[in-house]
Backbone of each chain as nested JSON, in Angstrom:
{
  "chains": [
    {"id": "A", "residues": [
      {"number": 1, "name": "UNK", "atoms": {"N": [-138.768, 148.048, -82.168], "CA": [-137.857, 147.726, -83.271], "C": [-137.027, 146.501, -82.882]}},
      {"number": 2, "name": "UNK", "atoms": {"N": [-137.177, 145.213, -83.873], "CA": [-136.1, 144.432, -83.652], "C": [-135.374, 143.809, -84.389]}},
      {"number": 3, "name": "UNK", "atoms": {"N": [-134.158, 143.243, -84.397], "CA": [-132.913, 142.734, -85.445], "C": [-133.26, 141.356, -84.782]}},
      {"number": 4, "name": "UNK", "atoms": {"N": [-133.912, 141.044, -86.451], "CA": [-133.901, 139.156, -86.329], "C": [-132.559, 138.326, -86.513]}},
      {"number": 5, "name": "UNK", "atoms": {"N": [-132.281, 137.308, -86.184], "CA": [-131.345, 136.541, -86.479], "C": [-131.826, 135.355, -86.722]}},
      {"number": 6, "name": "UNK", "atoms": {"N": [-131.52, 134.851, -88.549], "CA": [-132.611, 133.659, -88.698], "C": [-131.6, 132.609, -89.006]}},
      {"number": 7, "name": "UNK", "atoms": {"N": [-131.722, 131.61, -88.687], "CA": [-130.762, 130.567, -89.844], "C": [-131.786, 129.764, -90.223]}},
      {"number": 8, "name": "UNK", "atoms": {"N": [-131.252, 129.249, -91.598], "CA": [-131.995, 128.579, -92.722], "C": [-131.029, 127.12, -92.423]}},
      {"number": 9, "name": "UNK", "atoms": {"N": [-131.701, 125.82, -92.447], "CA": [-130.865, 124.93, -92.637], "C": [-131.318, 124.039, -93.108]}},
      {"number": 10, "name": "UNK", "atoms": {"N": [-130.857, 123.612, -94.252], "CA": [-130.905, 122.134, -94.898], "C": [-131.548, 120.99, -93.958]}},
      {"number": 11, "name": "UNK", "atoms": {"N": [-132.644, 120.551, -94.294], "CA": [-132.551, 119.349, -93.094], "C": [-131.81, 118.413, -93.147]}},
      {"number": 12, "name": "UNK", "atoms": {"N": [-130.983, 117.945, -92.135], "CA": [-130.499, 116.946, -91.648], "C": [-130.426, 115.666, -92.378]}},
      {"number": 13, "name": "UNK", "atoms": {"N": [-131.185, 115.449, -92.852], "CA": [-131.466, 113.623, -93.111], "C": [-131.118, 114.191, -95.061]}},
      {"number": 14, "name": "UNK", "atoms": {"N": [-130.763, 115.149, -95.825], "CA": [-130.667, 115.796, -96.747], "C": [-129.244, 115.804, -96.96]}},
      {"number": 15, "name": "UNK", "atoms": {"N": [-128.606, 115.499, -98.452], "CA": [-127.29, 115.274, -98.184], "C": [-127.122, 117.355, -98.979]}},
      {"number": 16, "name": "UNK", "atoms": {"N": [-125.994, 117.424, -97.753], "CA": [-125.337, 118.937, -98.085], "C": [-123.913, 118.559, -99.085]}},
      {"number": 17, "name": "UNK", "atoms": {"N": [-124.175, 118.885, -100.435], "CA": [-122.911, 119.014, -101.316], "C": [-122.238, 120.085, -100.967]}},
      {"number": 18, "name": "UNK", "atoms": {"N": [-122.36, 121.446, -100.492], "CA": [-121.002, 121.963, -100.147], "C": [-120.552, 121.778, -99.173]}},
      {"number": 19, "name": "UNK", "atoms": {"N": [-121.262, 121.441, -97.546], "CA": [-120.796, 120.654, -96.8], "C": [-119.584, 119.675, -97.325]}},
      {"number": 20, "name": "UNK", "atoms": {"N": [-119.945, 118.746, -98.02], "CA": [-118.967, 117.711, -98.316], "C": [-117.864, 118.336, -98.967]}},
      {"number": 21, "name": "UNK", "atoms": {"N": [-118.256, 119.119, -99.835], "CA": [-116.807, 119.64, -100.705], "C": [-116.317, 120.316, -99.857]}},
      {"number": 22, "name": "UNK", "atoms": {"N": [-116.437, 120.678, -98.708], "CA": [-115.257, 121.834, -97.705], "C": [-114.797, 120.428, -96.988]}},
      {"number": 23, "name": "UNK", "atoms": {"N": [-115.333, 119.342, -96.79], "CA": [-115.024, 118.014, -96.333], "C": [-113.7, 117.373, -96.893]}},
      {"number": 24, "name": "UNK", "atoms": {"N": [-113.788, 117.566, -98.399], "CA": [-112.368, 117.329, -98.828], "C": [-111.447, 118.226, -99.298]}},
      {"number": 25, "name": "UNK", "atoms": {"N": [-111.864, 119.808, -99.011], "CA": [-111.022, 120.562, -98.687], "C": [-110.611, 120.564, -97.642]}},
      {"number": 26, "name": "UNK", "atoms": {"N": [-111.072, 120.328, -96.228], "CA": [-109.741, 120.278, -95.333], "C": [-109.139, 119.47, -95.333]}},
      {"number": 27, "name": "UNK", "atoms": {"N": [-109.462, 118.012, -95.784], "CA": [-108.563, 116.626, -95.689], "C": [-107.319, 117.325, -96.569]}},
      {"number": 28, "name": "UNK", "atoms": {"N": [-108.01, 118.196, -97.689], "CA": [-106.265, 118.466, -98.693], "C": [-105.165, 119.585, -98.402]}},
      {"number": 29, "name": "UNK", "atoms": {"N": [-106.045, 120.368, -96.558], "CA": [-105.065, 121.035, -96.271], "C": [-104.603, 120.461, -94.858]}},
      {"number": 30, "name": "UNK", "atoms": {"N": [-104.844, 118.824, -94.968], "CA": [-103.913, 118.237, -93.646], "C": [-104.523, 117.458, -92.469]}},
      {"number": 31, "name": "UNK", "atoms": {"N": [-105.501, 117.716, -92.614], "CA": [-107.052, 118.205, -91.59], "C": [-107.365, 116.606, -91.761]}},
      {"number": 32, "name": "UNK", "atoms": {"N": [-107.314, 115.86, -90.345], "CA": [-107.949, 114.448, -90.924], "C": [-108.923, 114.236, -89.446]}},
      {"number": 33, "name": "UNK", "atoms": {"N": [-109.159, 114.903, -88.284], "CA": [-109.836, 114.95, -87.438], "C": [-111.371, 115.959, -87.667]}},
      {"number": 34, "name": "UNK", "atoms": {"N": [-111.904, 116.35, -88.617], "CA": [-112.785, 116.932, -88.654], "C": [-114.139, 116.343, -89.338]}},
      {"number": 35, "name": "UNK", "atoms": {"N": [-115.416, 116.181, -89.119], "CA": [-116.562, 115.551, -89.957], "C": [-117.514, 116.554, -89.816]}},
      {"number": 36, "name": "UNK", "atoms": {"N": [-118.807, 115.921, -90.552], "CA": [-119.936, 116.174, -90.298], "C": [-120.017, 117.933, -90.571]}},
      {"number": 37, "name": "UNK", "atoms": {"N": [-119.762, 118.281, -91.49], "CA": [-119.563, 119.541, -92.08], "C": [-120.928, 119.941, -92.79]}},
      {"number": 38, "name": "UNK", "atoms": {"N": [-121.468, 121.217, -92.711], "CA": [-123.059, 121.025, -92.761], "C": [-122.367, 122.935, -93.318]}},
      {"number": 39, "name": "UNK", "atoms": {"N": [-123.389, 123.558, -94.087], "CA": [-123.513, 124.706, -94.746], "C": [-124.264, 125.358, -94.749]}},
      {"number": 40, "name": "UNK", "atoms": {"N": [-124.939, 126.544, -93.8], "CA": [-126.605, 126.875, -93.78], "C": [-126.358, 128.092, -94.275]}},
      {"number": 41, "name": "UNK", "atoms": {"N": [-127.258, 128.679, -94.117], "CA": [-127.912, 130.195, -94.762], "C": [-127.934, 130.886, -92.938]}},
      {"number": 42, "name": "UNK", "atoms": {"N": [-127.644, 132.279, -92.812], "CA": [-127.884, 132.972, -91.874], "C": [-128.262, 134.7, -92.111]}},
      {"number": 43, "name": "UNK", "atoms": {"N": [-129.221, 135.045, -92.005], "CA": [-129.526, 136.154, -92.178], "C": [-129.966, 137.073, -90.875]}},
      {"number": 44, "name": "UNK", "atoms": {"N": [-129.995, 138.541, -91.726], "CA": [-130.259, 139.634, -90.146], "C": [-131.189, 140.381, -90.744]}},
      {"number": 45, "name": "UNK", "atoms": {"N": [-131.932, 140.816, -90.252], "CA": [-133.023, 142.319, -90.822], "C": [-133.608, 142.442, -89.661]}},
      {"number": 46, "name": "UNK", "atoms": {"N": [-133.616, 144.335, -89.716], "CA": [-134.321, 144.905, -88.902], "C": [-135.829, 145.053, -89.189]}},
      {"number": 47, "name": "UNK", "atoms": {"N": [-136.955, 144.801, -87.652], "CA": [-138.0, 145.246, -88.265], "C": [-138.443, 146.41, -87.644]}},
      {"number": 48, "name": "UNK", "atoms": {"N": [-139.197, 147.364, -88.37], "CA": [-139.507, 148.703, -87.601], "C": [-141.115, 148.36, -87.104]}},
      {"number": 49, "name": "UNK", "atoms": {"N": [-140.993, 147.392, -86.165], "CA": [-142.314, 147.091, -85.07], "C": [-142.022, 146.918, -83.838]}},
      {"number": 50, "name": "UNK", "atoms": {"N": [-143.177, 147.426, -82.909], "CA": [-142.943, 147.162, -81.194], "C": [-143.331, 146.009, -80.733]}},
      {"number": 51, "name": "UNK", "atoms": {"N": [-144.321, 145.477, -81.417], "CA": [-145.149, 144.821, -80.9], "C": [-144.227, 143.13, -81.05]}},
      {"number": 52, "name": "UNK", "atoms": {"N": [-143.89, 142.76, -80.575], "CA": [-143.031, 141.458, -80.665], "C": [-144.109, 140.362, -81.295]}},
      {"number": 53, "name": "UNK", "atoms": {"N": [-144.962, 140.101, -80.828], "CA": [-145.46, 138.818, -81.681], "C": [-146.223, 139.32, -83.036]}},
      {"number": 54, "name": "UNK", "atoms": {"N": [-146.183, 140.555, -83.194], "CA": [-146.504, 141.277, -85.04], "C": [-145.061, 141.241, -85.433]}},
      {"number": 55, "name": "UNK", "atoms": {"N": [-143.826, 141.567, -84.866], "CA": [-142.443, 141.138, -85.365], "C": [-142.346, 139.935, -85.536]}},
      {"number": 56, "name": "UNK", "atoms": {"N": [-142.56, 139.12, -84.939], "CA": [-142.504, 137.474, -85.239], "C": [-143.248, 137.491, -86.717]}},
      {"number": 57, "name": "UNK", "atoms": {"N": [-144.355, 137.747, -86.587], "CA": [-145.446, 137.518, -87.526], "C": [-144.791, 137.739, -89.331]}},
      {"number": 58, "name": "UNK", "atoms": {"N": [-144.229, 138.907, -88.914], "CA": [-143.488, 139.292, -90.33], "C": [-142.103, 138.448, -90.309]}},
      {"number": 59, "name": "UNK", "atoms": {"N": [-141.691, 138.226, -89.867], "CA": [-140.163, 137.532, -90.086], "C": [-140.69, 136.017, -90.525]}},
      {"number": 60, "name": "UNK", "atoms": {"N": [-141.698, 135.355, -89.575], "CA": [-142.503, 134.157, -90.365], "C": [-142.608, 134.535, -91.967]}},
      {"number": 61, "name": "UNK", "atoms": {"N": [-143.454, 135.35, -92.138], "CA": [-143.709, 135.556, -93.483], "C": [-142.523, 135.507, -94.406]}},
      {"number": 62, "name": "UNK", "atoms": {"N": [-141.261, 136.146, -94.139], "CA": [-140.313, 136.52, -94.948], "C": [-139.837, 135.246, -94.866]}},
      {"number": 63, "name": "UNK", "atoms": {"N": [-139.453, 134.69, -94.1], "CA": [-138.841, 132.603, -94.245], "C": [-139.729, 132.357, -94.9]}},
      {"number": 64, "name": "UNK", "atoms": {"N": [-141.06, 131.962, -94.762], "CA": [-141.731, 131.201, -95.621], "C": [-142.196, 131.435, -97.126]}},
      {"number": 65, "name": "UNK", "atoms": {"N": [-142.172, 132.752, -97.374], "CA": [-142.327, 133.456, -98.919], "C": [-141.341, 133.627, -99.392]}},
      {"number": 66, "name": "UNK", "atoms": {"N": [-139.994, 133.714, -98.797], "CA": [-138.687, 134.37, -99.46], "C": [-137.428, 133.535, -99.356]}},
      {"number": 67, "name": "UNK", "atoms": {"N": [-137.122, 133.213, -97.777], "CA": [-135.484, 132.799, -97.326], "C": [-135.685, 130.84, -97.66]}},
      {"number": 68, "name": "UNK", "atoms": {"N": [-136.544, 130.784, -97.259], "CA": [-136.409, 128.937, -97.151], "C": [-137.106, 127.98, -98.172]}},
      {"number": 69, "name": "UNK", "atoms": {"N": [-136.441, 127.064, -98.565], "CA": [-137.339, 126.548, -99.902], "C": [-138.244, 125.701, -98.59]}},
      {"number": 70, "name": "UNK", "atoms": {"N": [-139.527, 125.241, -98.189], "CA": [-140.237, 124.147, -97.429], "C": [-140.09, 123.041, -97.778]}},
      {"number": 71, "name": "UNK", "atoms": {"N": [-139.59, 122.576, -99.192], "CA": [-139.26, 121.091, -99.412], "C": [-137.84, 120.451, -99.111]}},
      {"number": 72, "name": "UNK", "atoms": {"N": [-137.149, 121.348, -98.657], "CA": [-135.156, 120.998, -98.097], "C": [-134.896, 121.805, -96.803]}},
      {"number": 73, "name": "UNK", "atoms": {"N": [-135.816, 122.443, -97.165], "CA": [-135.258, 123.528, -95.364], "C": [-135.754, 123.894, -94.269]}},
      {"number": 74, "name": "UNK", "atoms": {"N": [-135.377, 123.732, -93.451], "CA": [-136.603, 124.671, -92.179], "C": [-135.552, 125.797, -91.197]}},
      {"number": 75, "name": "UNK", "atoms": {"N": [-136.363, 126.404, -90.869], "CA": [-135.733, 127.848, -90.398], "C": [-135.905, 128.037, -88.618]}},
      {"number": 76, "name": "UNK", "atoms": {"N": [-135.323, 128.867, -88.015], "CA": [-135.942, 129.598, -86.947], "C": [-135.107, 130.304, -86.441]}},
      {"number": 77, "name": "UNK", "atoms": {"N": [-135.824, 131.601, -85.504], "CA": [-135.035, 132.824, -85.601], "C": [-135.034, 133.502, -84.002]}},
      {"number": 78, "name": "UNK", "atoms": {"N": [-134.456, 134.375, -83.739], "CA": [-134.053, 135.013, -82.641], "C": [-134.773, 136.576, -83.019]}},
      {"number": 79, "name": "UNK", "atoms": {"N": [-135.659, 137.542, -81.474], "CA": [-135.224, 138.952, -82.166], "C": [-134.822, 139.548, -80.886]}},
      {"number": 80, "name": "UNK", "atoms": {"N": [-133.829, 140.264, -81.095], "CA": [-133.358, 141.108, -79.737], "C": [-133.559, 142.434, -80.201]}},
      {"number": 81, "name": "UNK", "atoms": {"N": [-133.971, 142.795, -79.404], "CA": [-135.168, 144.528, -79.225], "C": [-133.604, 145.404, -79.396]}},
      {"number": 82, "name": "UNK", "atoms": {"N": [-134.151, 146.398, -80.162], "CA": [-133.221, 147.319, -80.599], "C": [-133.303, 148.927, -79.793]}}
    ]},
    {"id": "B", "residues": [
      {"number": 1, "name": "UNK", "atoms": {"N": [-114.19, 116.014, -77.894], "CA": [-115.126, 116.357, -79.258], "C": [-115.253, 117.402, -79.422]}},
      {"number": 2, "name": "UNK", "atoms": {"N": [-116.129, 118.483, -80.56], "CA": [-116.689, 119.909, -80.24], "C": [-117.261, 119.685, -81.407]}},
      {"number": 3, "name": "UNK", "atoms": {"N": [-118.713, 120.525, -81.264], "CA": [-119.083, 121.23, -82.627], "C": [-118.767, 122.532, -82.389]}},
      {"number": 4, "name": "UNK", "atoms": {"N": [-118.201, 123.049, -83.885], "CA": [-118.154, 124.152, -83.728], "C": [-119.109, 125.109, -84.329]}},
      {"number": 5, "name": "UNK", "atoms": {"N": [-119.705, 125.753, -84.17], "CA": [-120.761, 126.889, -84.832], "C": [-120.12, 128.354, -85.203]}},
      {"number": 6, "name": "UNK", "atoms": {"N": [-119.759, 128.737, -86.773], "CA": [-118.903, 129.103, -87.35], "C": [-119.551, 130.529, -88.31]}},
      {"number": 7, "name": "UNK", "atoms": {"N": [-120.134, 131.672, -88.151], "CA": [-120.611, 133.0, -88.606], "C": [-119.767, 132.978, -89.422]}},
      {"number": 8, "name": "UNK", "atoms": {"N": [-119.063, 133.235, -90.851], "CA": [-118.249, 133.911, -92.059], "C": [-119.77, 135.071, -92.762]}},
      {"number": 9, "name": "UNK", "atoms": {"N": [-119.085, 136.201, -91.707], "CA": [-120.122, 137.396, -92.364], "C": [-119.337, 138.518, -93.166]}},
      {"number": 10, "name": "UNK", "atoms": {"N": [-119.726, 138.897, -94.606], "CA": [-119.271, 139.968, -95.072], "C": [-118.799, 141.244, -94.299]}},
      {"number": 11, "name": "UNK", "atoms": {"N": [-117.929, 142.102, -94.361], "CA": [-118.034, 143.283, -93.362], "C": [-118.948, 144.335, -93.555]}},
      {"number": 12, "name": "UNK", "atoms": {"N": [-119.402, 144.79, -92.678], "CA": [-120.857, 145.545, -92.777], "C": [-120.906, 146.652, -93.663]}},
      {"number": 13, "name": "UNK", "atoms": {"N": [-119.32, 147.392, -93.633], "CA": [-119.087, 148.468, -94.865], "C": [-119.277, 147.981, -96.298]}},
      {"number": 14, "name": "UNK", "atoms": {"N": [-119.173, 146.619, -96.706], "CA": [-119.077, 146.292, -98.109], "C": [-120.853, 145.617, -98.185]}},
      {"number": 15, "name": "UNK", "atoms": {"N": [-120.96, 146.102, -99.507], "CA": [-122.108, 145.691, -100.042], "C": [-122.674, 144.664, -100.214]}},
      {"number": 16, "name": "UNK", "atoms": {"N": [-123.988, 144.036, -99.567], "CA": [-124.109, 142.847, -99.392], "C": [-125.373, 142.715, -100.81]}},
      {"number": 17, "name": "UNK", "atoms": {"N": [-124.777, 142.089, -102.075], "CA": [-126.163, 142.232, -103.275], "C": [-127.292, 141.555, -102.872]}},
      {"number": 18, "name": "UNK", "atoms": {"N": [-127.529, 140.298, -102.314], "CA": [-127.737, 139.39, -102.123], "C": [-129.074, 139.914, -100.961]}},
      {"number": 19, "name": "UNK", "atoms": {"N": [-128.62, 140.636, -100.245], "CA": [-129.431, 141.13, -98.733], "C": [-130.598, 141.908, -99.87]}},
      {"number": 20, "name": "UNK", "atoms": {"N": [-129.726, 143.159, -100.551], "CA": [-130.305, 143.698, -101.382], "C": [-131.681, 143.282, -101.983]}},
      {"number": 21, "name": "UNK", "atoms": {"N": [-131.393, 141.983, -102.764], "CA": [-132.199, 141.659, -103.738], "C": [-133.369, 140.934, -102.824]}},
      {"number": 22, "name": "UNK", "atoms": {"N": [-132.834, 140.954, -101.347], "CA": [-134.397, 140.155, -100.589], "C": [-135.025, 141.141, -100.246]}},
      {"number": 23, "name": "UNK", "atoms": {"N": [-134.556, 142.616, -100.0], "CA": [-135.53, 143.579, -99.382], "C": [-136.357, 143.768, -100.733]}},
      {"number": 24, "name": "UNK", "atoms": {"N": [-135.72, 143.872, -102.46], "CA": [-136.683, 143.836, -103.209], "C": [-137.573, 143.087, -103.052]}},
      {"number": 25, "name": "UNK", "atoms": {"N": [-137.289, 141.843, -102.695], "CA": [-138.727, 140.48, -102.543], "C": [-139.317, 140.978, -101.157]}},
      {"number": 26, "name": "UNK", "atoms": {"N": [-139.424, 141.274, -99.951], "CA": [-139.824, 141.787, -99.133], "C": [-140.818, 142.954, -99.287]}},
      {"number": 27, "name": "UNK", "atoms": {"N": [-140.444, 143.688, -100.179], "CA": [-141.399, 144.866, -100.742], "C": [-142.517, 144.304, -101.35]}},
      {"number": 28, "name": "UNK", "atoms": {"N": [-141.958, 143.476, -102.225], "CA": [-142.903, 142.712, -103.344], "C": [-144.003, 142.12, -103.131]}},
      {"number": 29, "name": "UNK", "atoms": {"N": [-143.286, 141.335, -101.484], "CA": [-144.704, 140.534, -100.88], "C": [-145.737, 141.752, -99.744]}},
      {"number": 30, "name": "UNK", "atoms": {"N": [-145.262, 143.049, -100.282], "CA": [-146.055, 143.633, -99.49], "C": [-146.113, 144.206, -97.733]}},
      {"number": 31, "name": "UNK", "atoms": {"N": [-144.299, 144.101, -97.828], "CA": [-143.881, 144.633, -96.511], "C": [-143.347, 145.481, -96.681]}},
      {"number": 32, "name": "UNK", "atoms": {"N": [-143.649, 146.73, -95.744], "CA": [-142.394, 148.171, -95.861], "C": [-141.557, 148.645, -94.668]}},
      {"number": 33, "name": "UNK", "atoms": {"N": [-142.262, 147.396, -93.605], "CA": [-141.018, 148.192, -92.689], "C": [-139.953, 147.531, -91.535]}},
      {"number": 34, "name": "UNK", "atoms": {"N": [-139.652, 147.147, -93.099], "CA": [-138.231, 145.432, -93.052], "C": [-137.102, 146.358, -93.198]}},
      {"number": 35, "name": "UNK", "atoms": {"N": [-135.434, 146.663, -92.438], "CA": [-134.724, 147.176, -93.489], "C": [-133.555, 146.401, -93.095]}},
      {"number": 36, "name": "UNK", "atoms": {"N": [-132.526, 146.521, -93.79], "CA": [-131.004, 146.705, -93.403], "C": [-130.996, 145.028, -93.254]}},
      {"number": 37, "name": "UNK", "atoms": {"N": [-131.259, 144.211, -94.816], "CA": [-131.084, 143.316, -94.182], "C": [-129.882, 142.371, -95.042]}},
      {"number": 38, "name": "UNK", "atoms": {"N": [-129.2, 141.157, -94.518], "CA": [-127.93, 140.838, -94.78], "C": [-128.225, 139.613, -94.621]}},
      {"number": 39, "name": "UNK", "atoms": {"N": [-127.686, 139.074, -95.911], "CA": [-127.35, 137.77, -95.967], "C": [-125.709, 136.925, -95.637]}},
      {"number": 40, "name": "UNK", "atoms": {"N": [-125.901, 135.831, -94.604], "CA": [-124.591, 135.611, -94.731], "C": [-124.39, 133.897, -94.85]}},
      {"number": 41, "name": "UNK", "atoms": {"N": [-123.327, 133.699, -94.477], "CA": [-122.993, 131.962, -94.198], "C": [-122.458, 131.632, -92.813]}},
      {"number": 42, "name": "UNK", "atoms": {"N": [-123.208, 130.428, -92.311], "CA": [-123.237, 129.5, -90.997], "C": [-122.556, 127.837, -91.165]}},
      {"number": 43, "name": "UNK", "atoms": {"N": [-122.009, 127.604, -90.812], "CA": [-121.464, 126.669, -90.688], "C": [-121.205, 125.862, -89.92]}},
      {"number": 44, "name": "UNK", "atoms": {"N": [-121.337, 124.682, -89.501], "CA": [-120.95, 123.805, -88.3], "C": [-120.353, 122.319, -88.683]}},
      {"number": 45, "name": "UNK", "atoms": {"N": [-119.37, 122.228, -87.791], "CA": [-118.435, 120.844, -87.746], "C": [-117.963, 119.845, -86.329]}},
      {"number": 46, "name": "UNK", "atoms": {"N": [-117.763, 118.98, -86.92], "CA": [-117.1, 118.631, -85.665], "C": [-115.638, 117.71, -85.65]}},
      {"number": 47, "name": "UNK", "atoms": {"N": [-115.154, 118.466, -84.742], "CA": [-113.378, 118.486, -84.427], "C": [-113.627, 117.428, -83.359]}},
      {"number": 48, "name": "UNK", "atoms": {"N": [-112.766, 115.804, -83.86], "CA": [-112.29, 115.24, -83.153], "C": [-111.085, 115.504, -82.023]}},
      {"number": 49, "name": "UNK", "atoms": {"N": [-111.329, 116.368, -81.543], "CA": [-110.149, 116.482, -80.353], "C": [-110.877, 117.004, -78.82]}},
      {"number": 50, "name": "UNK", "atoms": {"N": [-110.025, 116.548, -78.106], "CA": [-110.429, 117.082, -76.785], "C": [-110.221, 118.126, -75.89]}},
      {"number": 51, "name": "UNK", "atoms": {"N": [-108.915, 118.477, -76.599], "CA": [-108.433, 119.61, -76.08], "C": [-108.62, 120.643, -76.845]}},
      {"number": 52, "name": "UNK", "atoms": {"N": [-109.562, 122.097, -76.219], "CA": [-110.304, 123.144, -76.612], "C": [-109.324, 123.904, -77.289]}},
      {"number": 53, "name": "UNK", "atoms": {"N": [-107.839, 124.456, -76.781], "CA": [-107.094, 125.473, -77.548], "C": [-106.732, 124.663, -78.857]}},
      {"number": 54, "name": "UNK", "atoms": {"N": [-106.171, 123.372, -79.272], "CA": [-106.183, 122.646, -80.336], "C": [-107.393, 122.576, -81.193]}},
      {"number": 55, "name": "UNK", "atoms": {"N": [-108.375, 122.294, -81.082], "CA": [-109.896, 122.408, -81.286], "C": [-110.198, 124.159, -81.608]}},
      {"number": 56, "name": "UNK", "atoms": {"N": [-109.719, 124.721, -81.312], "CA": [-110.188, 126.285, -81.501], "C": [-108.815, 126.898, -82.611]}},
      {"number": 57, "name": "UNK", "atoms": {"N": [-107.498, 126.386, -82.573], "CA": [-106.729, 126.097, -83.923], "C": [-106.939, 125.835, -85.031]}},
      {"number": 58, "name": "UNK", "atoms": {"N": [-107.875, 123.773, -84.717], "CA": [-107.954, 123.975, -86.102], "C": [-109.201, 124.51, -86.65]}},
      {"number": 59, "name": "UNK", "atoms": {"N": [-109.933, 125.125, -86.158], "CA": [-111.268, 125.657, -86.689], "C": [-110.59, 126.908, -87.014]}},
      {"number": 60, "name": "UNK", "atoms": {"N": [-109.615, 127.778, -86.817], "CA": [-108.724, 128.816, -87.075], "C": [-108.49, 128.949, -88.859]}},
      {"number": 61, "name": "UNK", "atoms": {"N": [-107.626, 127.284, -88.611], "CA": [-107.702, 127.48, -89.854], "C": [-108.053, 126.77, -90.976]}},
      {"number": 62, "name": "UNK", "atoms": {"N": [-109.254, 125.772, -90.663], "CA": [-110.473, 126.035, -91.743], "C": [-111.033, 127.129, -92.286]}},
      {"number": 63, "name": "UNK", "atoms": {"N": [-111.11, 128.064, -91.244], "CA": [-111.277, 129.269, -91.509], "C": [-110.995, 130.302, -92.308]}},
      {"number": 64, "name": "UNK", "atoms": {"N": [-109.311, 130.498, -91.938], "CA": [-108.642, 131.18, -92.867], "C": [-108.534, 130.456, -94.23]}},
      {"number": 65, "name": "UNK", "atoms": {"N": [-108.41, 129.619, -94.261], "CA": [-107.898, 128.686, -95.456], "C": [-108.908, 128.215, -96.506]}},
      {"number": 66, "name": "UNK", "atoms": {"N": [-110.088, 128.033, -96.033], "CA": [-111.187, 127.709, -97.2], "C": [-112.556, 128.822, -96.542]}},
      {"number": 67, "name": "UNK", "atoms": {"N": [-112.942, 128.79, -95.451], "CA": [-114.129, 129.262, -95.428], "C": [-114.469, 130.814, -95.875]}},
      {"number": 68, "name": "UNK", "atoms": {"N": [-113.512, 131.745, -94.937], "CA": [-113.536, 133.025, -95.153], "C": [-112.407, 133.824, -95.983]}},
      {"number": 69, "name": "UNK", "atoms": {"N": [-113.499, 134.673, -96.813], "CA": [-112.513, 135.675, -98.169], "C": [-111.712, 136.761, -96.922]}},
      {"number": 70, "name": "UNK", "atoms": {"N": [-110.454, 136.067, -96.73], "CA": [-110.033, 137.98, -95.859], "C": [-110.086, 139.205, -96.118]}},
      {"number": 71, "name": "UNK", "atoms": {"N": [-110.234, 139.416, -97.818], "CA": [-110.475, 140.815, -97.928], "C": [-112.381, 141.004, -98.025]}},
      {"number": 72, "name": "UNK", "atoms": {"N": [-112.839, 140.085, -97.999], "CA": [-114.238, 141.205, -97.594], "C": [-115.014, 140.144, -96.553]}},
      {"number": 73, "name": "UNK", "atoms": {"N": [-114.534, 139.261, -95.729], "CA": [-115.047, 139.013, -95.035], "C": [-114.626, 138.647, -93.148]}},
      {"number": 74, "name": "UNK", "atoms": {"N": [-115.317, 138.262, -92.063], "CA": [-114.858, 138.433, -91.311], "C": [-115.318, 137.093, -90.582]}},
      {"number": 75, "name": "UNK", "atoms": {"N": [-114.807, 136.504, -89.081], "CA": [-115.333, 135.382, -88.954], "C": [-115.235, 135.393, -87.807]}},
      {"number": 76, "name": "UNK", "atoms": {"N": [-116.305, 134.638, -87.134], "CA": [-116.342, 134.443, -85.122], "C": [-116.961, 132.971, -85.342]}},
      {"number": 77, "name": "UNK", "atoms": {"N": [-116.652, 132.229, -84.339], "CA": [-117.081, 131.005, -84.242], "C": [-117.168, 130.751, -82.393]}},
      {"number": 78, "name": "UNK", "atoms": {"N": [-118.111, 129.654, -82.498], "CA": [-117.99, 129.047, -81.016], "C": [-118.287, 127.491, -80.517]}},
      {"number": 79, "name": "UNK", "atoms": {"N": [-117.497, 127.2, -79.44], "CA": [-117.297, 125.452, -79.839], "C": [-118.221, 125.065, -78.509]}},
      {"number": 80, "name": "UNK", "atoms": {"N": [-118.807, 123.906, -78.923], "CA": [-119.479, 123.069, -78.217], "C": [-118.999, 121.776, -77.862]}},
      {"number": 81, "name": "UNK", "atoms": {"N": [-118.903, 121.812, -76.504], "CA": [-118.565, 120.283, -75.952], "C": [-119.605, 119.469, -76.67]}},
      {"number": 82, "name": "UNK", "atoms": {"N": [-119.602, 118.405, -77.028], "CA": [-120.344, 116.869, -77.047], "C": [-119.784, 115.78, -75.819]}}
    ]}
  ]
}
């Protein structure tokens, strides 16, 4: 059994609009030392498998059919055995 | 410098719809033994300062102040030298 930990992230070279809008929310609470403000997706699910690279196998599946669009995002994940 | 790498996760007692509605898509594509799974938000910035307890302030309160709902959510972060 293991609890994935995935993050989803915008690629890089992709401009992040809520990134930016928390960008000029801190400038309006004072905040003038902070940049480069970026916004991802982070998810957890357990899987009920032993076999670690058939756990991989399904958590692949679920990013690529479900959590990540492939034309703005790319993913990758952690599983620590439960 | 620092980036900081910033978890704002719902608390595990309150209902996450969102997690919900992926184990429906998870079923859908023909998996059954996915569970308990949670969607949240990741975040990363970077704090012009050099000094870590200042640097771990103001990520404090970005925090409190725009990122995380205090009544249903909770927040851990961790800073990276550059």
């Amino acid at each position: 059994m293991y609890r994935a930990k995935i993050f989803v992230k915008r690629r890089r070279t992709i401009l992040d609009p809520q990134g930016k809008a928390i960008e000029l929310g801190v400038k309006s609470i004072g905040i003038s030392n902070v940049e480069d403000i970026r916004m991802d997706k982070y998810f957890e699910l357990t899987v009920n498998e032993n076999d670690e690279i058939v756990a991989r196998k399904i958590v692949d599946k679920i990013c690529d059919s479900l959590l990540a669009n492939p034309h703005l995002e790319d993913y990758h994940f952690e599983l620590e055995r439960l």
